[in-house]
MARDODO-692577 format. One record per atom (N, C-alpha, C, O): residue number from 1; residue in three letters; atom name; x, y, z. Coordinates in pm, whole numbers. Example, Ala and Ser with C-alpha at 12.3 -4.5 7.8 and 13.67 -1.06 7.14 Angstrom:
+-----+--------+-------+--------+--------+--------+
: num : residu : atome :     xx :     yy :     zz :
+-----+--------+-------+--------+--------+--------+
:   1 :    ALA :     N :   1319 :   -569 :    780 :
:   1 :    ALA :    CA :   1230 :   -450 :    780 :
:   1 :    ALA :     C :   1320 :   -330 :    780 :
:   1 :    ALA :     O :   1424 :   -332 :    846 :
:   2 :    SER :     N :   1285 :   -225 :    708 :
:   2 :    SER :    CA :   1367 :   -106 :    714 :
:   2 :    SER :     C :   1290 :      3 :    787 :
:   2 :    SER :     O :   1341 :    114 :    804 :
+-----+--------+-------+--------+--------+--------+
REM end
This chain:
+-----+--------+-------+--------+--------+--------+
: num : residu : atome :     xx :     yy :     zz :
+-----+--------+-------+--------+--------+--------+
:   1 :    UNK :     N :      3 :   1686 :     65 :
:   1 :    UNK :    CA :    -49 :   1591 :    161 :
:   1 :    UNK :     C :    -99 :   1667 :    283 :
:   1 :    UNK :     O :    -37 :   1750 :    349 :
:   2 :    UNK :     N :   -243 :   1618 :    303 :
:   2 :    UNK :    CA :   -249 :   1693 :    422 :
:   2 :    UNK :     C :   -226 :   1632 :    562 :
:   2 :    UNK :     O :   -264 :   1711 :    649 :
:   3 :    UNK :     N :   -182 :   1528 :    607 :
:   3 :    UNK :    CA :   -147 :   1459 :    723 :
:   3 :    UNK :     C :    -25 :   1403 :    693 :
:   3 :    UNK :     O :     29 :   1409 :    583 :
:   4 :    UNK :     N :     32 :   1332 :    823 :
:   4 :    UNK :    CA :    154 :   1320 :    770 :
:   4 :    UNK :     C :    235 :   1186 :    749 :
:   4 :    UNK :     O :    196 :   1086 :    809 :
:   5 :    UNK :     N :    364 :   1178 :    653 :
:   5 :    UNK :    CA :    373 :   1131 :    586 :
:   5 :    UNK :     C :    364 :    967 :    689 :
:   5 :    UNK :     O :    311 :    869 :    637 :
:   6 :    UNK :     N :    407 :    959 :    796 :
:   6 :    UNK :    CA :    387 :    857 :    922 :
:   6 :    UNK :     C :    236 :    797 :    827 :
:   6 :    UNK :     O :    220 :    700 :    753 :
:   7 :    UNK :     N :    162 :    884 :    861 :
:   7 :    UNK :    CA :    -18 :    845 :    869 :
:   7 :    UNK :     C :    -42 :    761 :    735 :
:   7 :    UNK :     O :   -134 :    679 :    729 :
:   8 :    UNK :     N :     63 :    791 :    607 :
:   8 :    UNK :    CA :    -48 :    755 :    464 :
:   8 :    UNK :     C :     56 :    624 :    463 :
:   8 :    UNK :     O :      9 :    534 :    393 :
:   9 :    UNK :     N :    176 :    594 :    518 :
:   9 :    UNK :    CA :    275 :    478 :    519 :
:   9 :    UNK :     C :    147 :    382 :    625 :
:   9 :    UNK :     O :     87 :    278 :    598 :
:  10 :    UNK :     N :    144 :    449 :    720 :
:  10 :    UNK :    CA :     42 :    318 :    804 :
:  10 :    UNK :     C :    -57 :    274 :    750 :
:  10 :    UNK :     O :    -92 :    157 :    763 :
:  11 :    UNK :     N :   -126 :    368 :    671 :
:  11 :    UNK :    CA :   -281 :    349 :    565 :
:  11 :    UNK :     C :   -256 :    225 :    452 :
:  11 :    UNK :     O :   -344 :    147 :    416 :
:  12 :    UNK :     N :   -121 :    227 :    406 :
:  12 :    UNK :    CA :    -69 :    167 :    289 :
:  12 :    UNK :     C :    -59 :     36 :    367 :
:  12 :    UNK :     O :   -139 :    -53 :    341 :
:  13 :    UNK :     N :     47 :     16 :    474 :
:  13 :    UNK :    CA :     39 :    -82 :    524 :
:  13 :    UNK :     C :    -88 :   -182 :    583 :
:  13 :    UNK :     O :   -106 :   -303 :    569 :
:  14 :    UNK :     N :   -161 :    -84 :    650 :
:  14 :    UNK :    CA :   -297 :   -162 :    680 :
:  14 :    UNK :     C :   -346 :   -206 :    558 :
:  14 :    UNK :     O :   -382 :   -324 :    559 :
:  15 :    UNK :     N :   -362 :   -137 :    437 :
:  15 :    UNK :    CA :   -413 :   -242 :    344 :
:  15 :    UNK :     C :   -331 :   -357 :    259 :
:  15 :    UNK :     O :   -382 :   -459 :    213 :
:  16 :    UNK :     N :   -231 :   -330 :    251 :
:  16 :    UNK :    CA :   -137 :   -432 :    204 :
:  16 :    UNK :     C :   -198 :   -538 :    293 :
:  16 :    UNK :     O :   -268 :   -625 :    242 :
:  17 :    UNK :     N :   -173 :   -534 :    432 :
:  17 :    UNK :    CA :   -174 :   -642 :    520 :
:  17 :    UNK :     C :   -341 :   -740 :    538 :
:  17 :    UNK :     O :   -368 :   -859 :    557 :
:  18 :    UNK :     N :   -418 :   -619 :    521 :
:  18 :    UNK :    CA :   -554 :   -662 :    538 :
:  18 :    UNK :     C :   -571 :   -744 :    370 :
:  18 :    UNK :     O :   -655 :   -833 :    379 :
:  19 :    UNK :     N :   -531 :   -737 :    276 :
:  19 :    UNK :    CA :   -522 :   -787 :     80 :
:  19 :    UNK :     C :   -490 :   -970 :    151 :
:  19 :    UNK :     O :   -555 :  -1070 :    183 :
:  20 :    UNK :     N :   -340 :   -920 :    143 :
:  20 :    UNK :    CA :   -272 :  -1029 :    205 :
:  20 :    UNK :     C :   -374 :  -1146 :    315 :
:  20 :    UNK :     O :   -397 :  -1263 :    287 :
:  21 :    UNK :     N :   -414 :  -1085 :    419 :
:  21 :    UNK :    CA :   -501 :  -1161 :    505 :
:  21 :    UNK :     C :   -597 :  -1244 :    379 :
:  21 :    UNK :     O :   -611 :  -1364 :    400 :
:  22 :    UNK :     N :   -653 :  -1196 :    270 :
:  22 :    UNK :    CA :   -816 :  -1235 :    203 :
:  22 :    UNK :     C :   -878 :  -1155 :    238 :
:  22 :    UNK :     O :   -986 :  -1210 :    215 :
:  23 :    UNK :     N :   -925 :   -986 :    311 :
:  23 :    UNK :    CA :   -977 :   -938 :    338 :
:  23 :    UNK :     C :   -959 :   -814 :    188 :
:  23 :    UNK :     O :   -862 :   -767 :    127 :
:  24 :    UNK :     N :  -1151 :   -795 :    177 :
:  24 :    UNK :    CA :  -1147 :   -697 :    101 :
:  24 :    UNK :     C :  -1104 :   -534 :    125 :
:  24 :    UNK :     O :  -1121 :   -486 :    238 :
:  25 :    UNK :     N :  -1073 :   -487 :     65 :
:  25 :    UNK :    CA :  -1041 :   -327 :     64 :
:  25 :    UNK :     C :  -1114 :   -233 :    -70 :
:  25 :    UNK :     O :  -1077 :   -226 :   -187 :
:  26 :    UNK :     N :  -1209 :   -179 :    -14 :
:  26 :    UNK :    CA :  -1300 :   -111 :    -93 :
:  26 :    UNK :     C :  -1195 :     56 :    -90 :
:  26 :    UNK :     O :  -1194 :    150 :    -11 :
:  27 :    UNK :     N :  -1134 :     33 :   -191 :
:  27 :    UNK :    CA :  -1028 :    192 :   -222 :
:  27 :    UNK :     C :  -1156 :    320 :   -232 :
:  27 :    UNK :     O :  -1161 :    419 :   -159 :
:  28 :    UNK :     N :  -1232 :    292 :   -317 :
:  28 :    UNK :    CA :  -1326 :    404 :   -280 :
:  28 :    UNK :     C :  -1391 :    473 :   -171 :
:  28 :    UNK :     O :  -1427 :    591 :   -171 :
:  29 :    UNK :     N :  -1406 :    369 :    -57 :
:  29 :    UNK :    CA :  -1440 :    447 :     71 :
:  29 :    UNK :     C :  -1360 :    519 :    131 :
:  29 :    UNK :     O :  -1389 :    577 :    235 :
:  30 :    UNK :     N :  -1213 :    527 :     57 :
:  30 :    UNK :    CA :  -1115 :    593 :    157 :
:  30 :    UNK :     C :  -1115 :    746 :     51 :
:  30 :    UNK :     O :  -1128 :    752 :    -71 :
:  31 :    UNK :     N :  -1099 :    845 :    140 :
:  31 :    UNK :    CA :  -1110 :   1019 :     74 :
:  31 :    UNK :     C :  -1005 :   1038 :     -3 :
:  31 :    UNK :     O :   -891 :   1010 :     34 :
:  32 :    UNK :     N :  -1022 :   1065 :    -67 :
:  32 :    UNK :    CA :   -973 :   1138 :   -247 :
:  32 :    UNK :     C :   -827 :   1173 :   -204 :
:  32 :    UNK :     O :   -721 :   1142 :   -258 :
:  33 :    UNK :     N :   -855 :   1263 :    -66 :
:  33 :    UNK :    CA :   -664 :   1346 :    -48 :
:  33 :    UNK :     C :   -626 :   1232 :      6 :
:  33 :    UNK :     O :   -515 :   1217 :    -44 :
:  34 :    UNK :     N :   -660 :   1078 :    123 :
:  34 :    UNK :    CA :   -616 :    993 :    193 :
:  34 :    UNK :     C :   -543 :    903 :     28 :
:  34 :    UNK :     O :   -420 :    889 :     28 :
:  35 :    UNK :     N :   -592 :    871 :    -50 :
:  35 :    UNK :    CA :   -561 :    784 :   -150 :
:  35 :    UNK :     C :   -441 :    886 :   -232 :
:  35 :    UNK :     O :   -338 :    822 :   -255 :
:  36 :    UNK :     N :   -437 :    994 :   -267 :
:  36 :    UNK :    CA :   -363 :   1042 :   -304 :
:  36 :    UNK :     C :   -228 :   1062 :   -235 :
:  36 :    UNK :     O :   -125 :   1086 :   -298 :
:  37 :    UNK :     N :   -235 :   1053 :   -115 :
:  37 :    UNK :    CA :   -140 :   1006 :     32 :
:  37 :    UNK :     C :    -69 :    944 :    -12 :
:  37 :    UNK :     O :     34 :    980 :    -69 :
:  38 :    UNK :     N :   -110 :    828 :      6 :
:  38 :    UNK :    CA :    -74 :    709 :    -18 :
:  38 :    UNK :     C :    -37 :    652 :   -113 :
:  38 :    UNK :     O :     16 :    542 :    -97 :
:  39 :    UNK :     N :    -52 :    707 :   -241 :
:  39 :    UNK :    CA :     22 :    715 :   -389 :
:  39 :    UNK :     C :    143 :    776 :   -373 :
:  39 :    UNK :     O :    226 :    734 :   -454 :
:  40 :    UNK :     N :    198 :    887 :   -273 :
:  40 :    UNK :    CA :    300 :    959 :   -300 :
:  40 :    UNK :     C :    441 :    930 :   -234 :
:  40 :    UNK :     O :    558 :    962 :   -251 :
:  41 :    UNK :     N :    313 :    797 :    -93 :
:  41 :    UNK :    CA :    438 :    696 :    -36 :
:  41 :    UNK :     C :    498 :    584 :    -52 :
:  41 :    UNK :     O :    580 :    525 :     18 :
:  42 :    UNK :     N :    422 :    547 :   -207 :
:  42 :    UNK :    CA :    389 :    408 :   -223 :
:  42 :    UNK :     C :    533 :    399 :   -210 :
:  42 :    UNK :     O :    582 :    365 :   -102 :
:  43 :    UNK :     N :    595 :    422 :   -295 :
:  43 :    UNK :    CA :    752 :    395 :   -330 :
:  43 :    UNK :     C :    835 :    391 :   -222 :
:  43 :    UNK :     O :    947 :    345 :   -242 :
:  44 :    UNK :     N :    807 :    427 :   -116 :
:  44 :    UNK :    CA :    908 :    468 :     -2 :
:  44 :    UNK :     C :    835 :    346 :    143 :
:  44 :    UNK :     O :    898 :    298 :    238 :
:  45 :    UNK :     N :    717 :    334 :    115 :
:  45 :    UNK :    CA :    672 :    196 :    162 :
:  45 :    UNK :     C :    735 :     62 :     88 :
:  45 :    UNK :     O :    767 :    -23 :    170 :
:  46 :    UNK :     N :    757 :     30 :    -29 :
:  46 :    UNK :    CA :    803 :    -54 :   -132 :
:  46 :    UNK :     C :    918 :    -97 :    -86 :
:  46 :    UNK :     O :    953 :   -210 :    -53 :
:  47 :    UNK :     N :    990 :     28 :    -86 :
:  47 :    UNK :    CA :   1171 :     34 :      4 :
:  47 :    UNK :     C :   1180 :      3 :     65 :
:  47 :    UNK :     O :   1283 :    -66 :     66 :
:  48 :    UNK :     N :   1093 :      5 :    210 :
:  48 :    UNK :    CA :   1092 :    -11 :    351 :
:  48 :    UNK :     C :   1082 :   -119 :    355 :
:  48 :    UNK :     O :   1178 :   -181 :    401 :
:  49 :    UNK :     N :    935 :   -211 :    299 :
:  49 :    UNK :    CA :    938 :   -351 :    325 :
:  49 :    UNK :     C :   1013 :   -437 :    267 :
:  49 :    UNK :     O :   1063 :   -525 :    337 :
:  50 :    UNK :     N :   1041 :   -434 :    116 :
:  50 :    UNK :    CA :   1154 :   -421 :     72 :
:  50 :    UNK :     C :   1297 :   -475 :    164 :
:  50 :    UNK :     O :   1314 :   -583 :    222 :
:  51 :    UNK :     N :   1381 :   -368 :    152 :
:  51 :    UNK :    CA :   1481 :   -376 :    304 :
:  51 :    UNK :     C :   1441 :   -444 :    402 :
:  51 :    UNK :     O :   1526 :   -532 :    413 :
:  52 :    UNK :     N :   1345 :   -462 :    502 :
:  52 :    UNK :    CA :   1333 :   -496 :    593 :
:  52 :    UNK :     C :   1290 :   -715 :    569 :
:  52 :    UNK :     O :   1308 :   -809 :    646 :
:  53 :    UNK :     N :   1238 :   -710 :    445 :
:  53 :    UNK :    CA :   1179 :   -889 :    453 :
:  53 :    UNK :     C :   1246 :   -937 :    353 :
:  53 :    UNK :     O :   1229 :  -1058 :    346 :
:  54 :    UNK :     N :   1341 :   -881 :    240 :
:  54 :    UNK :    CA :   1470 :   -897 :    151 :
:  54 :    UNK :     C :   1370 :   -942 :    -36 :
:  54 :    UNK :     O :   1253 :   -911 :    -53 :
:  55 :    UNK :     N :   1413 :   -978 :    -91 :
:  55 :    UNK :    CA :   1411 :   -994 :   -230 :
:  55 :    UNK :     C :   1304 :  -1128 :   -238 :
:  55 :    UNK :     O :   1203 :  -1129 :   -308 :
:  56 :    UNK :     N :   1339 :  -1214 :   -171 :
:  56 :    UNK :    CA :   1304 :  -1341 :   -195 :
:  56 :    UNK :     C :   1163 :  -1346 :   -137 :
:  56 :    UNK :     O :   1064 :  -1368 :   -207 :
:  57 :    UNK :     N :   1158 :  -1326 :    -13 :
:  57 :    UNK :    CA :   1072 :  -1288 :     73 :
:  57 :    UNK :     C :    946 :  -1211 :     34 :
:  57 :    UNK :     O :    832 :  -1254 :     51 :
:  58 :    UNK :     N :    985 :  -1068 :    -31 :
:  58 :    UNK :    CA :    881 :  -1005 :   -103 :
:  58 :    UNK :     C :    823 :  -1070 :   -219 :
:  58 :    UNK :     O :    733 :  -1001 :   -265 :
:  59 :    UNK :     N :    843 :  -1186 :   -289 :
:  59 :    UNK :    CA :    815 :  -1240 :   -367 :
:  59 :    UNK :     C :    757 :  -1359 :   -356 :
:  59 :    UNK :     O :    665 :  -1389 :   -432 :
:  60 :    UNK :     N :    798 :  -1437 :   -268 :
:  60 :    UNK :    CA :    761 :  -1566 :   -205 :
:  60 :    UNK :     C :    614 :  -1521 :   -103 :
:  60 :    UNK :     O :    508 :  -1579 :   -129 :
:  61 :    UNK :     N :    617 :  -1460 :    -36 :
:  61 :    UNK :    CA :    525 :  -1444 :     67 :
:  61 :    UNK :     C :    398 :  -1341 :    -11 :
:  61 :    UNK :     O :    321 :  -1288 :     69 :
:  62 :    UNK :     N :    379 :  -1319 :   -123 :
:  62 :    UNK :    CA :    263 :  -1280 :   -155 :
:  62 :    UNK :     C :    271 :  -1088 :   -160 :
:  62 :    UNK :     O :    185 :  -1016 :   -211 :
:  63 :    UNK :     N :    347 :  -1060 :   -120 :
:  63 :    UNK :    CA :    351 :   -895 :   -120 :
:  63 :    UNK :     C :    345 :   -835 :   -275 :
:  63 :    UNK :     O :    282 :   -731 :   -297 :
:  64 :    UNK :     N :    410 :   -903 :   -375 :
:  64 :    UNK :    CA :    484 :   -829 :   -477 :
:  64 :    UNK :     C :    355 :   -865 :   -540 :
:  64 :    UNK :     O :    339 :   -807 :   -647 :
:  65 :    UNK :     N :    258 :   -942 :   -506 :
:  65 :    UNK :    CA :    117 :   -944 :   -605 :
:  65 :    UNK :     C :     -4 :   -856 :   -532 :
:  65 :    UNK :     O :   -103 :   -815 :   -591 :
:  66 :    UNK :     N :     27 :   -836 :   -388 :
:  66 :    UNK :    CA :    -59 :   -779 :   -336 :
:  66 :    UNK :     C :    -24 :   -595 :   -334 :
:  66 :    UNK :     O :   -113 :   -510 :   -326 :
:  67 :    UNK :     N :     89 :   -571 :   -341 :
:  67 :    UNK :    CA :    113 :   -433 :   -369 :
:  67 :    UNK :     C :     91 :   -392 :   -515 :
:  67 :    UNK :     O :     50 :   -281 :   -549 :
:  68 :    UNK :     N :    119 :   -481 :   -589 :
:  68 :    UNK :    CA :    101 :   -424 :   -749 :
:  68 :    UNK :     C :    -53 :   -358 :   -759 :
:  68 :    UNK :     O :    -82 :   -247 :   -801 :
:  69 :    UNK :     N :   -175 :   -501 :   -689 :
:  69 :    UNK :    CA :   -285 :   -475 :   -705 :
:  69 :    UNK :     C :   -327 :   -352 :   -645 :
:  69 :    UNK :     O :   -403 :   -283 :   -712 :
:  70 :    UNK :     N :   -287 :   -307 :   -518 :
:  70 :    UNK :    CA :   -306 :   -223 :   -424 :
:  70 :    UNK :     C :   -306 :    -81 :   -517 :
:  70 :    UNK :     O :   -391 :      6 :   -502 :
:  71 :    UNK :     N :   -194 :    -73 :   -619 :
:  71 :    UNK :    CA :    -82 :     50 :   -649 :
:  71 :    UNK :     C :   -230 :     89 :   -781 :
:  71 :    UNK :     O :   -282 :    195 :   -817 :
:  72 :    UNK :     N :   -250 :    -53 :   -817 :
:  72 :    UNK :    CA :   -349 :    -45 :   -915 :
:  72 :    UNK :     C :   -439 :    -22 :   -906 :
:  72 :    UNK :     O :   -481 :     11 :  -1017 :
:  73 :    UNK :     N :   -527 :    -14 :   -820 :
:  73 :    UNK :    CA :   -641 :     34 :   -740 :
:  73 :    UNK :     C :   -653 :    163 :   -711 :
:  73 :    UNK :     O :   -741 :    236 :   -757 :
:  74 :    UNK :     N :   -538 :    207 :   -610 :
:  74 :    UNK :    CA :   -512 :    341 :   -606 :
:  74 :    UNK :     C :   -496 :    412 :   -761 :
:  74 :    UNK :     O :   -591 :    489 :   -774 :
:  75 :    UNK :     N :   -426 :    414 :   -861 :
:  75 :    UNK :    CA :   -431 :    453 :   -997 :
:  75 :    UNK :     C :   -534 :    464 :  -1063 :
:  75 :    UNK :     O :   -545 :    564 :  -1132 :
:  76 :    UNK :     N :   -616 :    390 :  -1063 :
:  76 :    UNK :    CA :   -765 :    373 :  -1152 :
:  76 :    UNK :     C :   -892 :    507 :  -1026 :
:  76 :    UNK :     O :   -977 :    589 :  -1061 :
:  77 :    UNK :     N :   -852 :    475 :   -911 :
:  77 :    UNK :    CA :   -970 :    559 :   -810 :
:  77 :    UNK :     C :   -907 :    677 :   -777 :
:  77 :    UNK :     O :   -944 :    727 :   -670 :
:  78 :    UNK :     N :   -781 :    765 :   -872 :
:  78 :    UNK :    CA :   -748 :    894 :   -799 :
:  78 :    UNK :     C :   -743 :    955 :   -913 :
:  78 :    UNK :     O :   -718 :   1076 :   -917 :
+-----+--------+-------+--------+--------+--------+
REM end
């Protein structure tokens, strides 16, 4: 990774959040090492929100369909 691990957790989050809104996220405009970032935090972002909005929450409120897609996006463009 070349920035740090702070930077590719905020990247992940801004798009989770921007999915969630209805706003598109074109994964390809973001750079090859930024997406690869962000693949290596996915899991440790997952945890975080996770813990912090509980079981029900991540499921009810739209996250657990908007991160899958996210994770999937990133996978197919790296």
């Amino acid at each position: 990774m070349k920035r740090s691990q702070s930077y590719y957790l905020k990247r992940v989050s801004a798009c989770v959040e921007k999915l969630r809104s209805g706003e598109n996220v074109n994964i390809e405009t973001i750079s090859i090492d930024t997406r690869e970032g962000m693949k290596k935090v996915f899991n440790e972002y997952l945890e975080g929100l996770w813990l912090r909005i509980g079981d029900t929450a991540f499921n009810k409120i739209d996250y657990r369909n908007t991160t899958d897609y996210l994770f999937e996006q990133l996978e197919i463009n790296t």
